[in-house]
N, C-alpha and C positions, 0 to 999 in steps of 0.2 A: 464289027471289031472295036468300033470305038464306045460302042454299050457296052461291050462283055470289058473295056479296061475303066471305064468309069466305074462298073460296080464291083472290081477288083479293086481300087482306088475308095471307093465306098466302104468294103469292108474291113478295108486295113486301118481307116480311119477311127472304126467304130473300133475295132481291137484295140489300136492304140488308147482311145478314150476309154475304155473299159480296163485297159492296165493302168491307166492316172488314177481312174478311182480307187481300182483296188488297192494301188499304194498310200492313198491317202487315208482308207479306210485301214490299213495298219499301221500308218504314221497314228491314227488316234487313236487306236485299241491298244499301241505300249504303254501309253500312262495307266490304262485302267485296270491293264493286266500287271502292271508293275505296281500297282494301288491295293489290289487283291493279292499280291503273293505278301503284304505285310499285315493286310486285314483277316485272312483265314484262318491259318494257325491262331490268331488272336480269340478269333473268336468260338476255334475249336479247344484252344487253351484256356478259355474264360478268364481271360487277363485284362480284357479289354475294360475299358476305362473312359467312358464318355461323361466330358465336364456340357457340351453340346453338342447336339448330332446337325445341326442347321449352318454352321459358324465354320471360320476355316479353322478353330481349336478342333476341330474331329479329324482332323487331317496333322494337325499335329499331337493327337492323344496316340491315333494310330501309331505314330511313328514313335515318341514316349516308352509306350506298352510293347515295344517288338519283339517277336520270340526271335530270335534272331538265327537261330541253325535252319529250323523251316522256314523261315523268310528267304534266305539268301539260295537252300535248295528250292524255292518255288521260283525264285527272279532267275534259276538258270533253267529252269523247264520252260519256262514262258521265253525267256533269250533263244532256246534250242527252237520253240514253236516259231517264232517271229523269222531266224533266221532261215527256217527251212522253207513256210510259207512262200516269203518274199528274199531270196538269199542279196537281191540288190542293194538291200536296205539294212541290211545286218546290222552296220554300227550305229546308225544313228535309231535304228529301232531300241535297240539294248540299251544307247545312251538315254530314251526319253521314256523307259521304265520308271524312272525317278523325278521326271518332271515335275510330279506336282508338290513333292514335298518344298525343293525349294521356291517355286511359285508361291506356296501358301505361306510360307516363310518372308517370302519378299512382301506381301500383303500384311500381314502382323508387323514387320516392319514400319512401313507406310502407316497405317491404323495408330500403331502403339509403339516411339520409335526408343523404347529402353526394355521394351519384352525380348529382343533378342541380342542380348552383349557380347555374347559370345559366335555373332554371325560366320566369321570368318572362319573357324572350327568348325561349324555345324556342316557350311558350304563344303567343305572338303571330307564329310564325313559321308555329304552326300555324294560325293563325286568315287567316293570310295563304295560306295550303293549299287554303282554303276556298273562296275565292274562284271559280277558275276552273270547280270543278265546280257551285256555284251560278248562275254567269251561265247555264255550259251548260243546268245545268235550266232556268232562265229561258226561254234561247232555245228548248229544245225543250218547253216551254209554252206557248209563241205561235205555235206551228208552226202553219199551218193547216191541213196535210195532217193527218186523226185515221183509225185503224187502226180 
């Protein structure tokens, strides 16, 4: 009796440990998938514009160059995927879609500190980024079809 609850006890552990990761491995795949719904269209629309591909300027050329109708529909299919995935983490999945522009922005900053004057605009421009790939998570949160 007390085998068969140790490895009842055993396997719920490992479940457990295997929902942490998996959450965590979608807390980091939003910025990348939110870094791609700005760089696709870019580069299916040959708009793209790299001063360097090495440097955080390629993270701000992306964002410069934006197609901006296909961006904002790619940040809520990726919101819809993240949300339905993991519906726990909707918001804050959707919110960190847009992490790294102002990360990279915070660093240019830092680097070079009169490259960005207009910080305060830009920060809210990105906040406004935000949005569509959070609704999306929303929406595919409440999805009732579940995988």
């Amino acid at each position: 009796s007390q085998i068969i609850n140790l490895q009842k006890k055993h396997v719920k552990i490992k479940k457990e440990h295997f929902m942490k990761i998996k959450e965590i491995i979608i807390l980091m795949l939003s910025p990348v998938l939110g870094f791609l719904a700005f760089i696709i269209p870019e580069l299916f629309g040959k708009s793209l514009y790299l001063r360097e591909i090495f440097t955080l300027s390629f993270i701000g050329d992306v964002y410069e160059n934006i197609i901006l109708i296909p961006s904002v529909a790619l940040l809520i299919v990726v919101g819809i995927a993240l949300g339905f995935i993991r519906p726990r983490l909707w918001f804050i999945s959707g919110v960190l879609t847009i992490i790294a522009f102002p990360i990279a922005s915070l660093f240019e900053m830092i680097i070079s500190p009169t490259s960005h004057n207009l910080w305060p605009i830009e920060f809210v421009i990105y906040c406004i980024f935000t949005i569509p790939a959070t609704l999306g998570a929303y929406v595919g949160k409440t999805a009732k079809f579940r995988l």
